[in-house]
C-alpha positions as CSV (number, residue, x, y, z in Angstrom):
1,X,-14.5,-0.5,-12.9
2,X,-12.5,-3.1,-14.2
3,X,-12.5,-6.8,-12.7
4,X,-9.7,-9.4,-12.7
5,X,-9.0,-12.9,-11.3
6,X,-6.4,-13.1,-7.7
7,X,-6.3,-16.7,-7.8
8,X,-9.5,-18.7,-7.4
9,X,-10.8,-17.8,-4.1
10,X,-10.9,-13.8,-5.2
11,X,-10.7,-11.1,-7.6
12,X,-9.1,-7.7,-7.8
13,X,-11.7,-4.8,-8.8
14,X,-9.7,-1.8,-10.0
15,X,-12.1,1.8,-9.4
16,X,-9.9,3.8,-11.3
17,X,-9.6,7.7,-9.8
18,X,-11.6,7.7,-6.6
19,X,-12.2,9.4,-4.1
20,X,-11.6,8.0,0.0
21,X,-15.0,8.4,0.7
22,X,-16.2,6.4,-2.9
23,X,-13.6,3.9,-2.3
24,X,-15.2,3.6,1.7
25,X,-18.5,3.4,0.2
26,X,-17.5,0.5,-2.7
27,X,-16.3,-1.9,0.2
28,X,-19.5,-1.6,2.5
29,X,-21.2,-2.4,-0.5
30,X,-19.0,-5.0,-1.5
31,X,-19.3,-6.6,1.6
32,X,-23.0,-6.8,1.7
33,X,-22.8,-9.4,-1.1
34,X,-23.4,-12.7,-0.6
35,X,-20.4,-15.2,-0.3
36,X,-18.0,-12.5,0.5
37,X,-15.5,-13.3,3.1
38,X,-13.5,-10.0,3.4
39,X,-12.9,-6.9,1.4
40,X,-9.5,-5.2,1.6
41,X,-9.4,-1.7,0.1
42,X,-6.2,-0.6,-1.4
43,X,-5.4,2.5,-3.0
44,X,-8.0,3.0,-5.5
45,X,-9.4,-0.9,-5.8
46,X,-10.9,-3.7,-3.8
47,X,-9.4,-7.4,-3.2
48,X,-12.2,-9.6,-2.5
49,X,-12.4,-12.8,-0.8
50,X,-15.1,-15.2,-1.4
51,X,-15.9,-18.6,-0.1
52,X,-18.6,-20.7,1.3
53,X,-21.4,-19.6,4.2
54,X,-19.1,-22.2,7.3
55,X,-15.6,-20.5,6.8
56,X,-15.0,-17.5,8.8
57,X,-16.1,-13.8,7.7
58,X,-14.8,-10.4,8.3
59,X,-17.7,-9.6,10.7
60,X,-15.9,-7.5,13.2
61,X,-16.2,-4.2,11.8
62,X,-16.3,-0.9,13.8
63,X,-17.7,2.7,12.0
64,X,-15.0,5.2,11.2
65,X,-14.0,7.7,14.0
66,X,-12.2,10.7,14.8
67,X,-9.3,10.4,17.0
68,X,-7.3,13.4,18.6
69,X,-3.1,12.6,18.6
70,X,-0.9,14.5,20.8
71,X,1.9,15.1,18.5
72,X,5.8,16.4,19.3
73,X,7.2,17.6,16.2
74,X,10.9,17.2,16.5
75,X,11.9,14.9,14.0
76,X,14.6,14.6,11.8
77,X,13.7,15.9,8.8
78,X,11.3,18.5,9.5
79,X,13.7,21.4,9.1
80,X,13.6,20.6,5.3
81,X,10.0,21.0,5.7
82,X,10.3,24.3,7.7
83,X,12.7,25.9,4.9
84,X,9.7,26.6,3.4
85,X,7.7,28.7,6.6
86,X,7.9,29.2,10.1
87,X,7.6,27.0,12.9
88,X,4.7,29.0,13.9
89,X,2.3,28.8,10.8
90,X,3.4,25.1,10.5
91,X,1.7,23.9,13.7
92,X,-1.1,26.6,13.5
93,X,-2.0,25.0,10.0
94,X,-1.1,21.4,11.0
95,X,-3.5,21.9,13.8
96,X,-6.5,22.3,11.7
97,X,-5.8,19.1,9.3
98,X,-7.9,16.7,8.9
99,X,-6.4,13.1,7.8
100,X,-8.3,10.4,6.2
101,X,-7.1,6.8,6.8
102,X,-7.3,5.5,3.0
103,X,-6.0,2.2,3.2
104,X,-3.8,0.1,5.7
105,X,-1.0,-2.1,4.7
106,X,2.8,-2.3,5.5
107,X,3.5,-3.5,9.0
108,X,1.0,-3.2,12.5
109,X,-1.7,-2.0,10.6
110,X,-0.2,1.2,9.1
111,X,-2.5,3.4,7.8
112,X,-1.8,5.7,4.2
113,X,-3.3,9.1,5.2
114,X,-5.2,11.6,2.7
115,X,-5.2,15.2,3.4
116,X,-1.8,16.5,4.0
117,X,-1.3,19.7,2.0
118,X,0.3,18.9,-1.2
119,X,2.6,21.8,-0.9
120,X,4.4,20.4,2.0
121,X,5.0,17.3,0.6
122,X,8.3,15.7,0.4
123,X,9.7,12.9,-1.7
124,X,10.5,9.5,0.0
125,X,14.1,8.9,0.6
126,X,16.4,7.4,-1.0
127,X,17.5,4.6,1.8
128,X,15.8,2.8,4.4
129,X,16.4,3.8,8.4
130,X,14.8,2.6,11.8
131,X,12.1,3.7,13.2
132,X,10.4,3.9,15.5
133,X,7.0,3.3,16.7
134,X,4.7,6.5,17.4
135,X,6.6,8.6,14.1
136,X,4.8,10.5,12.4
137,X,5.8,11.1,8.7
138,X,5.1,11.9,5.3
139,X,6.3,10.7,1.8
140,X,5.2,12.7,-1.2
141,X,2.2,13.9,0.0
142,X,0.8,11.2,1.9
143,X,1.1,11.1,6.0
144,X,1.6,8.2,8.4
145,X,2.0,7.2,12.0
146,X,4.8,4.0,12.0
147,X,2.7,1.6,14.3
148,X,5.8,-0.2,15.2
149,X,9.9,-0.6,15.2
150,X,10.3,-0.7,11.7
151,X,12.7,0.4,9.0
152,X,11.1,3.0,6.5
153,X,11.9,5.4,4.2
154,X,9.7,8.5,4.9
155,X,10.2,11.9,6.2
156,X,10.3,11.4,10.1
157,X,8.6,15.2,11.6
158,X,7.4,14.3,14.9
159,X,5.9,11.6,17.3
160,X,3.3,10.5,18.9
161,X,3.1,8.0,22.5
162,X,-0.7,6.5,21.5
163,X,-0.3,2.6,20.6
164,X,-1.8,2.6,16.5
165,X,-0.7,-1.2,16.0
166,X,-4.1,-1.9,14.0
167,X,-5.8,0.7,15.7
168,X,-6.8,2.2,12.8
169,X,-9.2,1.3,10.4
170,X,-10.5,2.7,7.0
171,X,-12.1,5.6,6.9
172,X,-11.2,6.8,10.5
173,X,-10.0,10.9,10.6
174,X,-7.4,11.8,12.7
175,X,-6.9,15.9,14.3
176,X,-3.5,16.2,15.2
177,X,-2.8,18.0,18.5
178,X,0.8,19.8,18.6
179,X,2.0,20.0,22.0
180,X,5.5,20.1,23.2
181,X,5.4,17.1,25.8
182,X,3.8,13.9,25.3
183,X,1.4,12.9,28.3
184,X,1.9,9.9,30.2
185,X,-0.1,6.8,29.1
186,X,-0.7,3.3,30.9
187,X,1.3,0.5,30.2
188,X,0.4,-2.8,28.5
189,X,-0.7,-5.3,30.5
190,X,1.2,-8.5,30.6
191,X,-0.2,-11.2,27.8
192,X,-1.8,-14.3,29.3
193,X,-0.1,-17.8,29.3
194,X,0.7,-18.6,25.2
195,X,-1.3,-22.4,26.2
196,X,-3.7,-24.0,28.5
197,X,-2.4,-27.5,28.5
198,X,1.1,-27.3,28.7
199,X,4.4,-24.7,28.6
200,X,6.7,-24.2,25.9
201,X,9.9,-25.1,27.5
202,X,12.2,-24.7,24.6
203,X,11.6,-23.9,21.0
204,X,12.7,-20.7,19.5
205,X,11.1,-21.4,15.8
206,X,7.3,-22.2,17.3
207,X,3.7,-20.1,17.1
208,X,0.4,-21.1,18.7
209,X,-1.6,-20.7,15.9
210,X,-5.9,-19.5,16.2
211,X,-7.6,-20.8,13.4
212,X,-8.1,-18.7,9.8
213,X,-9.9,-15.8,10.6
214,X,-11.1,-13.0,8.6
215,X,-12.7,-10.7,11.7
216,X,-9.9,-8.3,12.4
217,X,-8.6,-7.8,8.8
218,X,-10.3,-4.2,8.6
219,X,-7.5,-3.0,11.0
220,X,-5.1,-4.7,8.9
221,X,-4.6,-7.6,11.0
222,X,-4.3,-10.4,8.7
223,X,-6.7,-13.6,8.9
224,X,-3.3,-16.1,10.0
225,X,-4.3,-19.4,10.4
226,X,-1.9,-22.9,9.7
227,X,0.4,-22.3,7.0
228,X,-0.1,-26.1,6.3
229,X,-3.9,-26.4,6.9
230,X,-3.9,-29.9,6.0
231,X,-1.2,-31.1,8.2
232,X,-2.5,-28.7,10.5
233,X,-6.1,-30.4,10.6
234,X,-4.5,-34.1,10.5
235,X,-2.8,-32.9,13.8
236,X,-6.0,-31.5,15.4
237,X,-8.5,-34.5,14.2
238,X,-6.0,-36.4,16.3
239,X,-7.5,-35.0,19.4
240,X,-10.3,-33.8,21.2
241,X,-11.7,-31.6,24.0
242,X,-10.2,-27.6,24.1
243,X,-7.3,-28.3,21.6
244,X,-4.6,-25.9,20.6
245,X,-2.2,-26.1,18.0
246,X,1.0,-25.1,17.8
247,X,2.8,-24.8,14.5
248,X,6.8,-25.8,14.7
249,X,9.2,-25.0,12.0
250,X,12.5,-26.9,11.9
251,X,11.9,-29.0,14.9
252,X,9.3,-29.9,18.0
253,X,8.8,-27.7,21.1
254,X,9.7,-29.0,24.2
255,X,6.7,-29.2,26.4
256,X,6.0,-29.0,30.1
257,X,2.4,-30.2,31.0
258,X,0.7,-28.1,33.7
259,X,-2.4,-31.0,33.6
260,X,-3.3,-34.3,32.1
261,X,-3.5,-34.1,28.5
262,X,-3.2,-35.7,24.7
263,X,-0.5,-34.1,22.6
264,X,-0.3,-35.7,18.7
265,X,2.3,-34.2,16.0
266,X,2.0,-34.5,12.8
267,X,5.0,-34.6,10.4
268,X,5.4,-32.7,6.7
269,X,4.4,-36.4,5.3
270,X,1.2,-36.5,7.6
271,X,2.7,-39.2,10.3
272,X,1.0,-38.6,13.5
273,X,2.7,-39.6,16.7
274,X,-0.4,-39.3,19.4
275,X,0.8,-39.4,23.1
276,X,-0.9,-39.7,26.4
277,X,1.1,-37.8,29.0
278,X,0.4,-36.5,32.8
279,X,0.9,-33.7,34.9
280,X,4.1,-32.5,35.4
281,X,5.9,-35.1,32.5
282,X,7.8,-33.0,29.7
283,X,7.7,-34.4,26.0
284,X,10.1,-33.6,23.2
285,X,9.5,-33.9,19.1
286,X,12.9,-33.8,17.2
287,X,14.1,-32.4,13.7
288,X,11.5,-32.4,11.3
289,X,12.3,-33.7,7.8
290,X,10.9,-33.9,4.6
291,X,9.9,-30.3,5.3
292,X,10.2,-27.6,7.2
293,X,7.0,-27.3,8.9
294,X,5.1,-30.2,11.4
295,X,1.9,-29.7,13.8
296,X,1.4,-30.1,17.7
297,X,-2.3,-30.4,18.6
298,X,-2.5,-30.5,22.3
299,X,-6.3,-31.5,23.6
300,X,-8.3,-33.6,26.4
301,X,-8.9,-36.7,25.1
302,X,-7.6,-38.9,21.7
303,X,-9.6,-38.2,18.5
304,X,-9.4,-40.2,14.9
305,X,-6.0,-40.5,12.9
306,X,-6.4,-39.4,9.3
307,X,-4.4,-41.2,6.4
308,X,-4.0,-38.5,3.6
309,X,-1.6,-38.9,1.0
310,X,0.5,-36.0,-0.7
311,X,1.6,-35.1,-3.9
312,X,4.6,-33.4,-5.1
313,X,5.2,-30.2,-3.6
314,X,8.0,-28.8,-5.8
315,X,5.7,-28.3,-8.4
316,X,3.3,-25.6,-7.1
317,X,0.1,-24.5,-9.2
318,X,-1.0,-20.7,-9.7
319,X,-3.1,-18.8,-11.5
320,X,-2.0,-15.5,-13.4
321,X,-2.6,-12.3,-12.1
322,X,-3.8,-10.1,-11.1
323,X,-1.5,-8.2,-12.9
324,X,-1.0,-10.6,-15.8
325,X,2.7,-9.9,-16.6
326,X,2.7,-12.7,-18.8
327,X,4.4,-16.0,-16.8
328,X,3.1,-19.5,-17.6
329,X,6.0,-21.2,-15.7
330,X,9.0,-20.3,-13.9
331,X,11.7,-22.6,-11.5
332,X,13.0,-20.8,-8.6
333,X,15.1,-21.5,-5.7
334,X,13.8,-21.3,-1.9
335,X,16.0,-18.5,-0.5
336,X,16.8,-18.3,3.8
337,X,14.7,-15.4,3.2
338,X,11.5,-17.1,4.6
339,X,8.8,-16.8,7.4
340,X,5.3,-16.8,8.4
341,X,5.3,-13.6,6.4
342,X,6.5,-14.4,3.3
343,X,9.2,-16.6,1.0
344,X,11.7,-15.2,-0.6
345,X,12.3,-16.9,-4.2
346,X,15.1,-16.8,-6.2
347,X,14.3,-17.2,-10.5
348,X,16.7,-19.9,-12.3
349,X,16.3,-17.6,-15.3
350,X,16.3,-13.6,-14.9
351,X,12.8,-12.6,-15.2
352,X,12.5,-9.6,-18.3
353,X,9.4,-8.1,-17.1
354,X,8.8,-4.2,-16.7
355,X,7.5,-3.1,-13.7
356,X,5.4,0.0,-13.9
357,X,6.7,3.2,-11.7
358,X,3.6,3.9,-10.9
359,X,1.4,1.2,-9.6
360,X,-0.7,1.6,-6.7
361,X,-0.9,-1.0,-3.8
362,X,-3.6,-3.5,-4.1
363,X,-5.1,-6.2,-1.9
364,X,-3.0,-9.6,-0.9
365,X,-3.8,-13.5,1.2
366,X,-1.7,-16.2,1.2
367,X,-0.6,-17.6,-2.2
368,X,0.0,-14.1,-3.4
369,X,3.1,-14.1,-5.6
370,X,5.2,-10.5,-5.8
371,X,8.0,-10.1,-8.4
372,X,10.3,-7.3,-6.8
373,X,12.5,-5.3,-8.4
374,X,15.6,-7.0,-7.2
375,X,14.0,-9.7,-9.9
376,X,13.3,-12.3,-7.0
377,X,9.6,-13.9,-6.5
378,X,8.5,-13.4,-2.7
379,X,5.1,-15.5,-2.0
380,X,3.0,-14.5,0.5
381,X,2.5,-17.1,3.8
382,X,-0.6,-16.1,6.6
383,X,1.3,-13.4,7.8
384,X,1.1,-10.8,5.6
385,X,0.6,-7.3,4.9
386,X,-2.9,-7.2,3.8
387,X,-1.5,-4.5,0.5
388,X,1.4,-4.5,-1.2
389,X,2.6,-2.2,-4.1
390,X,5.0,-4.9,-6.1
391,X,3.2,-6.5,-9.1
392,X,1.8,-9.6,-8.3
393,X,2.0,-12.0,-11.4
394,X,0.0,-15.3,-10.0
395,X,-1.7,-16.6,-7.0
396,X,-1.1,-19.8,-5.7
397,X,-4.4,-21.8,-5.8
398,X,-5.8,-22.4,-2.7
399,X,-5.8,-26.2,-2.4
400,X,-2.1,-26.0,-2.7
401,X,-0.9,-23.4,-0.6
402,X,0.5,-26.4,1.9
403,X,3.7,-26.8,-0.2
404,X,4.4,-22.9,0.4
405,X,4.6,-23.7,3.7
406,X,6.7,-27.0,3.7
407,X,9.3,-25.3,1.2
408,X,13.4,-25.6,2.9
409,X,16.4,-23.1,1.8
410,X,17.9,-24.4,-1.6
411,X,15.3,-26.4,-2.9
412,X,14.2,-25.5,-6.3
413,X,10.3,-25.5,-7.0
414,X,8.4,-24.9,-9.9
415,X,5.5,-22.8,-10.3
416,X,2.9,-23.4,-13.3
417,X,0.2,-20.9,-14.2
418,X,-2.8,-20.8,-16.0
């Protein structure tokens, strides 16, 4: 067992060769200790969050199960696979498989299956493709079901109709049924109105936003939260009652109140605007400068505004690891390449760092800094997948993960590790 810092909130415990069952067993143990906030298993290690008793825990955890898929195998690739036997033997001996969910990561909570025969595996390819949700596929000899529309490079051999999106958590075992029609399954029911107060009239670049919170991160859902948590709290102390927020990036939503309300934004520079408005009356907020991110708190009544003062957010501090690949300081450029998920950075000065062929996907939050192979930095924002398997040089410090979020295309930042 080998221990390493992930920025100061967490640290990256590496179990060496394990089992599923032994890594299973590590993070219910993990998570019985006190001041642990969440416990993300990756391949063969643990990322562990800590903090204090009042934030939120990952307290929402169900017992593995044992879930039956109907499965149509007709996908694209599996005649490579049945080169090698029949048709016949293939879905008599798929039938009897047994598939442990290892880990989650990726996109919708997709889960890395043990147990497919190593004899029938089958190398990833060598390009990306659509695809879509409900596949079923394998690369090398791992499995998967694709829990969404998403591009990936595994061997597609069937399909499935049962929604996985985070469905799945560690440790559940999954029979596959082959059968050579899918059955019918209900629809989705439509999702409740996005706000209480008010409608979004127009604003293509806005998400309500549900505090940080830890709960469904076993089903790889990730905690979310602000991405600015300070402006996002200046905005909410504004008001009171029910409030929601609404995070904006670019410029202010367009609202249409459904009921008497108070509505404050707050800027990238912490100005609050706080508004009384009525039932019925629309409000606007315009471009946001000096950033790219501001904050709508929408609530019942008008609370206290908050004078905070900011530093400089182009120079962002990290700390190393948890793979230290040896960066003290490096000056990127902000890239379009950026969302809720993740910002893509661009290195002033190429980067001469190896990356290991074989390194196993670990644990990320937000502040996590990946060095691709493409040489750009990508750092992690609220929305991401809770593993990745790029090295990950620093972690942004938690205090200042604000200025991740207010970072615009072609501004140059530096980042400064210790």
């Amino acid at each position: 067992m080998h221990r390493v810092p992930a920025g100061d909130n967490a640290e990256l415990i590496d179990l060496g060769d394990v089992t599923a069952a032994e890594l299973h067993a590590a993070a219910r143990a993990m998570r019985a200790e006190e001041g642990v906030q969440a416990v993300i298993p990756g391949h063969s290690s643990l990322y562990v969050i800590r903090g204090s008793e009042s934030e939120q825990q990952e307290t929402q955890l169900r017992e593995p199960q044992e879930l039956r898929l109907p499965v149509v195998f007709d996908g694209a690739d599996l005649p490579e696979l049945l080169e090698r036997l029949s048709r016949d033997e293939f879905l008599q001996r798929v039938a009897a498989l047994r598939l442990t969910a290892r880990y989650l990561g990726f996109r919708g909570g997709f889960a890395y299956l043990d147990g497919w025969p190593e004899e029938w595996a089958m190398p990833r390819r060598p390009t990306s493709r659509p695809v879509a949700r409900g596949t079923f596929a394998v690369a090398g000899s791992v499995a998967g079901f694709y829990p969404i529309d998403s591009p990936g490079g595994w061997n597609l051999l069937g399909r499935t109709n049962v929604d996985l999106e985070h469905a799945l958590v560690p440790g559940d075992v999954i029979a596959i049924e082959p059968v050579e029609q899918l059955p019918a399954v209900p629809s989705k029911q439509a999702p409740a109105p996005a706000l209480r107060h008010a409608d979004i009239v127009h604003s293509p670049l806005t998400t309500v936003v549900q505090p940080l919170d830890y709960a469904n991160l076993q089903r790889g859902i990730p905690p979310g939260g602000p991405f600015d948590d300070i402006a996002a709290a200046v905005a909410t102390r504004a008001v009171r009652g029910a409030v929601e927020l609404l995070e904006c990036a670019m410029a202010g939503p367009r609202l249409r109140f459904r009921q008497d309300a108070v509505v404050a934004f707050c800027t990238p520079d912490l100005h609050v605007d706080v508004r009384r408005v009525r039932e019925g009356e629309e409000v606007a907020f315009g471009r946001i400068t000096g950033g790219l991110r501001g904050y709508a708190a929408i609530g019942d009544d008008e609370g206290k505004v908050a004078r905070v003062q900011r530093g400089d957010r182009n120079v962002i501090h990290a700390i190393r690891g948890p793979h230290d690949a040896g960066i003290e300081e490096v000056e990127c450029e902000v890239t379009p390449q950026l969302n809720r998920i993740g910002i893509r950075l661009r290195p002033l000065q190429p980067l001469d760092i190896p990356i290991p062929a074989d390194l196993r996907s670990i644990g990320m939050q937000c502040g996590t800094v990946q060095l691709h192979p493409d040489g750009s930095l990508v750092a992690m924002g609220p929305d991401h997948p809770v593993t990745g398997g790029y090295l990950q040089p620093m972690t942004v410090i938690t205090a200042e993960r604000w200025k991740l979020a207010q970072l615009v295309p072609g501004e140059r930042v530096r980042f400064v590790a210790t």
